[in-house]
C-alpha positions as CSV (number, residue, x, y, z in Angstrom):
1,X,-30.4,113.5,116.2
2,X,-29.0,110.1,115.2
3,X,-26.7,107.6,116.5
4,X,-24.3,105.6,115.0
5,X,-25.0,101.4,115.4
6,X,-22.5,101.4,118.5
7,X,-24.2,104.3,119.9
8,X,-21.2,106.2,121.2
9,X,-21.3,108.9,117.8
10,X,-24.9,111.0,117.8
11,X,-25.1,113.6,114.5
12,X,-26.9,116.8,115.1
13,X,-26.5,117.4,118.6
14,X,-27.6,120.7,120.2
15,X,-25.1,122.6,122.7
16,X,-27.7,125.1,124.3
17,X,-28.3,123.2,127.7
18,X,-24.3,121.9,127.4
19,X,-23.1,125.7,128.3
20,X,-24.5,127.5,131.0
21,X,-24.2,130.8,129.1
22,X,-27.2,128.8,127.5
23,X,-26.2,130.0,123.6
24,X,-27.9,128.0,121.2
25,X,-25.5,126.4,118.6
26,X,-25.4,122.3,117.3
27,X,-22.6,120.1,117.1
28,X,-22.2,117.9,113.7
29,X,-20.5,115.3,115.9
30,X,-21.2,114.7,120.1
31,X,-19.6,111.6,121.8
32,X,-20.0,111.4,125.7
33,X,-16.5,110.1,126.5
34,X,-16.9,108.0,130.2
35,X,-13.8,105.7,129.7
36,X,-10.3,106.5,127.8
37,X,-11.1,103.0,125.7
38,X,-14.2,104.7,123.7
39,X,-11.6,106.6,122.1
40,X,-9.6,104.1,120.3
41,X,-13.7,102.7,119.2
42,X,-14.0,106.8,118.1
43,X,-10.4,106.9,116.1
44,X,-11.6,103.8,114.2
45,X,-14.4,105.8,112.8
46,X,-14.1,107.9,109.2
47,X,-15.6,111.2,111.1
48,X,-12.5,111.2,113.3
49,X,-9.8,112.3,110.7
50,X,-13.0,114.0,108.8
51,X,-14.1,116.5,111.5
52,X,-12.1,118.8,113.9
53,X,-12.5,118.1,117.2
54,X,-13.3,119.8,120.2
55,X,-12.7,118.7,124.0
56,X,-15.9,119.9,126.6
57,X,-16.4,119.7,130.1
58,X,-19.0,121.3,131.9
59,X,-19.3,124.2,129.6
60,X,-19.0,126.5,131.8
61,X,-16.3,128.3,130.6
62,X,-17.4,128.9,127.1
63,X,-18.8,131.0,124.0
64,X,-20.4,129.6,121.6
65,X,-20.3,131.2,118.3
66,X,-22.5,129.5,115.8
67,X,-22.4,125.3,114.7
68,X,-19.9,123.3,115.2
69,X,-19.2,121.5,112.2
70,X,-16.8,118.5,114.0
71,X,-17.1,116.4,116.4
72,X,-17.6,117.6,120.5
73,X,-16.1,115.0,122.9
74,X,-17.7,115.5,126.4
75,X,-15.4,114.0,129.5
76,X,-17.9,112.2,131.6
77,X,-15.2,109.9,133.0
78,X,-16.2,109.4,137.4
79,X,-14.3,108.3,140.2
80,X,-12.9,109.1,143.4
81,X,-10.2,107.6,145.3
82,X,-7.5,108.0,147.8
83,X,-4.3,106.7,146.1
84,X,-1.8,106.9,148.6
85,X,-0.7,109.4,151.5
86,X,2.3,109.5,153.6
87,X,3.1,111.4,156.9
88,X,2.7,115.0,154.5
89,X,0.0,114.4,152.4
90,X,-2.8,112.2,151.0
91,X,-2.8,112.0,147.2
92,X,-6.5,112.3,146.0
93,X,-7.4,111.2,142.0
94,X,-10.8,112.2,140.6
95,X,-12.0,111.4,137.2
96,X,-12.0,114.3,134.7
97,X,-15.7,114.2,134.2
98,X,-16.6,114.7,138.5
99,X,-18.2,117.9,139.3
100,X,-15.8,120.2,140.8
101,X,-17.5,121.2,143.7
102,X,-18.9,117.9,144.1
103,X,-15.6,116.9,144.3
104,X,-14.3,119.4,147.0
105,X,-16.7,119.1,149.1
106,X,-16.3,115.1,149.1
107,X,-12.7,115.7,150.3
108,X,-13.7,118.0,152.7
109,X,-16.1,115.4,154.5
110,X,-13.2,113.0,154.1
111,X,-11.1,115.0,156.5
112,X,-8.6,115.7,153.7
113,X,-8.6,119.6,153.4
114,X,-6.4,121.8,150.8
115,X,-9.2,122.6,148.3
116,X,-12.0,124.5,150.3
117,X,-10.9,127.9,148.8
118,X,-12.0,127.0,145.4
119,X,-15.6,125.7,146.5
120,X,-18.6,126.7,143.9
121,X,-16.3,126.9,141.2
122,X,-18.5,125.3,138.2
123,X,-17.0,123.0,136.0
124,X,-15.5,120.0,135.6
125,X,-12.3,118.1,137.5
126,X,-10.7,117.7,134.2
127,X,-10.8,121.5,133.1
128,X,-9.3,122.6,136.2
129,X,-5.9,122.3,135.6
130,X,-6.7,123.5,132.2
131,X,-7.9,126.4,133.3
132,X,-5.5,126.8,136.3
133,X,-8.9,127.7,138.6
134,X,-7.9,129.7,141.3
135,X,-10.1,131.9,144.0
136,X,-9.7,133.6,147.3
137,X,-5.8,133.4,147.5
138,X,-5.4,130.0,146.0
139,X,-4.8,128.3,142.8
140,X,-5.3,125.0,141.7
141,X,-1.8,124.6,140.6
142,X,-0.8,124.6,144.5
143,X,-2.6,121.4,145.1
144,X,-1.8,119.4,142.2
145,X,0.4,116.5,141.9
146,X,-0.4,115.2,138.2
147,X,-2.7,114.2,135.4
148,X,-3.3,111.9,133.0
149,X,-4.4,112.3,129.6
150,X,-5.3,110.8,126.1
151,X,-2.9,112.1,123.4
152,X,-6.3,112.6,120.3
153,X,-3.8,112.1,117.9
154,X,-2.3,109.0,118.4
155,X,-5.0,107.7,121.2
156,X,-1.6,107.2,123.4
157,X,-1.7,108.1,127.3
158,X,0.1,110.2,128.9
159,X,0.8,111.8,132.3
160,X,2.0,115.1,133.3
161,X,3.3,116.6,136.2
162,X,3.2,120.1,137.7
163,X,6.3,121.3,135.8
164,X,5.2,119.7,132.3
165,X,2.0,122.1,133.2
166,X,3.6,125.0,132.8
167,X,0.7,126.6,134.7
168,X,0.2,130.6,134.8
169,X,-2.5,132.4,135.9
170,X,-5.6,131.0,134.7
171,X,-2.6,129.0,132.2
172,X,-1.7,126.0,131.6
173,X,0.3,124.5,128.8
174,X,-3.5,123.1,127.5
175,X,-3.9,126.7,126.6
176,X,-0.6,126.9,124.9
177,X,1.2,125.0,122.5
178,X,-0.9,121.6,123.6
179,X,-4.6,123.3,122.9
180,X,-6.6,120.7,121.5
181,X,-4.2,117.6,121.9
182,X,-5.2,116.0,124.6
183,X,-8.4,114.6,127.0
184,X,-7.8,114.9,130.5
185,X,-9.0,111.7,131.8
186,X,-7.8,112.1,135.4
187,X,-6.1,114.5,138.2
188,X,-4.6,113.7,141.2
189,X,-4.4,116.4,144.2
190,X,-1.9,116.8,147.0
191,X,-3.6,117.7,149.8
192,X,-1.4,118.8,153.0
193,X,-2.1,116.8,155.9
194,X,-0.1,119.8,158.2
195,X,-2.9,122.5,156.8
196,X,-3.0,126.0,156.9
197,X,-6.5,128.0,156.6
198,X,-5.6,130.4,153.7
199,X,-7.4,133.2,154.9
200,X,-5.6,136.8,153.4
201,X,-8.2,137.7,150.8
202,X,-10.3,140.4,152.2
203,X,-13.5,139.4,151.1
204,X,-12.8,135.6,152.8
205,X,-11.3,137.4,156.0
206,X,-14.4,139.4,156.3
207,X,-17.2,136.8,155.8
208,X,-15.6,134.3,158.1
209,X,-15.2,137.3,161.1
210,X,-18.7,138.5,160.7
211,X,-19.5,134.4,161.2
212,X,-16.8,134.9,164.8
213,X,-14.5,132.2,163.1
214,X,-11.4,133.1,164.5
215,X,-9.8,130.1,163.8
216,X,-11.5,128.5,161.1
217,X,-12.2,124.8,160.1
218,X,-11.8,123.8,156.5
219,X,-15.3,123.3,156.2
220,X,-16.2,126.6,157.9
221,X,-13.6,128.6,155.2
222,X,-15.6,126.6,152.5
223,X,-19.3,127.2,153.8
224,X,-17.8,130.9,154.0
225,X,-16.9,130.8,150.2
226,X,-19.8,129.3,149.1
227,X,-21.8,132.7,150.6
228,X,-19.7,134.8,149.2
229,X,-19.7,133.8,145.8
230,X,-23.2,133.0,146.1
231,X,-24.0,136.8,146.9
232,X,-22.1,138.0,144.1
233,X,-22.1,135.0,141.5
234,X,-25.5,134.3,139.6
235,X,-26.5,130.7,139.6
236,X,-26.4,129.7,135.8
237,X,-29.2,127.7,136.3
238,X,-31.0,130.4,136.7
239,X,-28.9,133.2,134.5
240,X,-26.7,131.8,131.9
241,X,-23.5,133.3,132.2
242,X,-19.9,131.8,132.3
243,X,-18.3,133.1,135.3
244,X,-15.8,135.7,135.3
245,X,-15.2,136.4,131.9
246,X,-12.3,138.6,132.1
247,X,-8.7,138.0,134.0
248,X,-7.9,140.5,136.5
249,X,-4.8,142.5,134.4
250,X,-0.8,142.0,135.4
251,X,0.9,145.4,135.0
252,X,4.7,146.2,136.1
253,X,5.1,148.8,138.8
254,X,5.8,151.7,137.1
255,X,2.8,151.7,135.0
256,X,0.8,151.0,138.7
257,X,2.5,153.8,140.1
258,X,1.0,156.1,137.2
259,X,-2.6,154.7,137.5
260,X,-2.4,155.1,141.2
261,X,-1.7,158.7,140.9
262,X,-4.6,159.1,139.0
263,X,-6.9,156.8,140.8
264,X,-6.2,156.7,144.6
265,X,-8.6,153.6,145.3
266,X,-7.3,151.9,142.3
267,X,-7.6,148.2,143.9
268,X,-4.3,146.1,143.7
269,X,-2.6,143.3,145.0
270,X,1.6,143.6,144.4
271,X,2.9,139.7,143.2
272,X,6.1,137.6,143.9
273,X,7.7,139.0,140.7
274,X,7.1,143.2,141.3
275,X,4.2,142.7,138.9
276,X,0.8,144.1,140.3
277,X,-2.8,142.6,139.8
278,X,-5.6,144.9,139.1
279,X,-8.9,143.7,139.9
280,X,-10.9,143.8,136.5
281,X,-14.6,144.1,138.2
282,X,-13.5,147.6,139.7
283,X,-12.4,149.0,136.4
284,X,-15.3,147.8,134.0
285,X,-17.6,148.8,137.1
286,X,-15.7,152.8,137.0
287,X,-16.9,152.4,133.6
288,X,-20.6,152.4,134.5
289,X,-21.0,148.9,133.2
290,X,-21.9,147.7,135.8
291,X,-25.9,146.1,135.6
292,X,-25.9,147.5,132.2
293,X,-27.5,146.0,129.1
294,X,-26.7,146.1,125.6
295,X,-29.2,144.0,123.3
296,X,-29.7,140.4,125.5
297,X,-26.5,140.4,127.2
298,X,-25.5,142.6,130.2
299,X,-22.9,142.9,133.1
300,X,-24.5,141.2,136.3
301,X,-25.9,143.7,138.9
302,X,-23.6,142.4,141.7
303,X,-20.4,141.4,139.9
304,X,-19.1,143.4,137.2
305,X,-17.0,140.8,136.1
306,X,-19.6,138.4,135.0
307,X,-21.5,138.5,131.5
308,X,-25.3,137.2,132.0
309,X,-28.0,135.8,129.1
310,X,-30.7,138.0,129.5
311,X,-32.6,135.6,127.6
312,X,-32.1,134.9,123.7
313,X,-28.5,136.0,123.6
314,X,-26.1,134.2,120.9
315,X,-22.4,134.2,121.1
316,X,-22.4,137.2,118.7
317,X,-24.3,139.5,121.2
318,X,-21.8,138.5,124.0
319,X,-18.8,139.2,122.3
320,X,-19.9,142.4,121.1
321,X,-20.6,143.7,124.7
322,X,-17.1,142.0,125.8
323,X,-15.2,144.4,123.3
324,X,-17.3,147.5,124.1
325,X,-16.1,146.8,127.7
326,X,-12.7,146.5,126.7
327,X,-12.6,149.2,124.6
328,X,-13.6,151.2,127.3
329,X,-11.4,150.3,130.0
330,X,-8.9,150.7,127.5
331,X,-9.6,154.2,127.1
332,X,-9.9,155.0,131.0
333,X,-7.5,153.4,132.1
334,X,-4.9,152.2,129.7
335,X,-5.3,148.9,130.5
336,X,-6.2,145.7,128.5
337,X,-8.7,143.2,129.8
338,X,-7.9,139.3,128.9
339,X,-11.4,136.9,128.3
340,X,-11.6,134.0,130.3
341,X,-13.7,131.7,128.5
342,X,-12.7,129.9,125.1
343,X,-14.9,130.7,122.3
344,X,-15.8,128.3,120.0
């Protein structure tokens, strides 16, 4: 590895403890981005316009295929603040580069709840909106008020506000037509001040009964997601993996009402539109993936949905057990499962 003289461009990097899949690949370029201004010093630089570029957060939402032969820009930007509040809300900003749980759990112990369904997600603050997180009957995109951003192109800022998202699920407009253009450098987070524990996912209802919380505290709904995903999520510390690593399938009613009549305890939960969500662990699970290998990769033991590093794995290996499980819920079911993480 070597630096440039300013020190902010290394050469050579290595990306195997930067994902927590833990897939071994370098990066021609790395530049640990804690303040928007290192990227005007970055632009000035030949291997800017040279090299493609990639934006990274916490890695936890990736496959890596082989080298990267550009430059990786890693948002390390902190902070933490209250920027305003009124008598409906308090308007939170973190910096794109604060641990997302970190972060929730900091609001939390301010008194400012809104957030505690999507505790123990990994990642950064600055991928969530990417990403459009979401867990246990919320989404990010329900608490957000805006971000601001670095155009790469023209090192310009910008800011962008729930509409100019265009969030979907697990969407944004990041994903879309704006993939690649910009660093998030901040977000900023409506949080309710009149609160409502959002409690109607089974799993949540069920954790927090058998804990007699009948009326539940922020902190107590976000201790009671933190055990839940804890039982069924592997800590990549311990087993690379990247999550969930397949959306849970939109299909319109008629073609639920055909898979119901062939699978009674087909799991389903009917949205705002008619559409219906599947739940994607139950059909790669009626596949007998479920705890199965296939070469270094398998499908965790309690959570069909996640992909695990049995040790040694490369991107290759994952992706080829992602397709056979796609193919195969294909073929049962008629349905086609999405990926969740980008690969690179």
């Amino acid at each position: 590895m070597n630096r440039t003289p300013g020190g902010l461009l290394q050469r050579d990097v290595p990306l195997d403890r930067l994902n927590t899949f833990g897939l071994p690949a370098r990066a021609a370029g790395f530049a640990a981005i804690e303040t928007p201004a290192q990227l005007i010093a970055l632009r000035a630089l030949p291997a800017w316009r040279a090299w493609p570029r990639f934006v990274l957060g916490g890695g936890s939402n990736l496959v890596l295929t082989g080298d990267f032969a550009g430059l990786i820009l890693q948002v390390r930007i902190p902070g933490r603040q209250l920027v305003a509040e009124d008598a409906e809300a308090w308007w939170v900003q973190a910096g794109a580069g604060e641990n997302w749980h970190d972060f929730v759990i900091w609001t939390l112990d301010c008194g400012w709840p809104g957030l505690e369904n999507l505790a123990l997600i990994p990642g950064t603050v600055g991928a969530a909106p990417i990403q459009n997180i979401g867990a246990y009957g919320l989404e990010m995109a329900e608490r957000f008020q805006q971000l601001a951003a670095v155009d790469l192109e023209t090192c310009e800022r910008a800011t962008f506000d729930r509409a100019a998202c265009r969030f979907g699920y697990r969407d944004s407009v990041f994903k879309q037509e704006a993939a690649g253009r910009y660093l998030v450098t901040s977000v900023t987070f409506r949080l309710p001040k009149r609160w409502q524990p959002m409690i109607r996912y089974a799993e949540l209802a069920q954790a927090l009964e058998a804990r007699d919380f009948s009326h539940p505290t922020a902190r107590q709904i976000a201790d009671a997601v933190i055990a839940v995903r804890s039982r069924k999520l592997p800590d990549p510390a311990k087993i690379g993996n990247a999550g969930s690593f397949f959306k849970n399938p939109l299909i319109d009613a008629a073609t639920f009402a055909s898979l119901a009549e062939r699978h009674p305890k087909l799991p389903h939960y009917s949205q705002p539109d008619g559409a219906v969500k599947l739940a994607a662990g139950w059909l790669i699970e009626q596949c007998g993936w479920k705890g199965r290998n296939l070469g270094a990769v398998g499908v965790y033991e309690q959570q069909a949905l996640v992909l695990v590093n049995r040790g040694g794995a490369r991107g290759a290996d994952v992706l080829q057990l992602a397709q056979a499980i796609q193919a195969s819920v294909q073929a049962k079911f008629g349905v086609t499962l999405e990926r969740e993480p980008v690969v690179l």
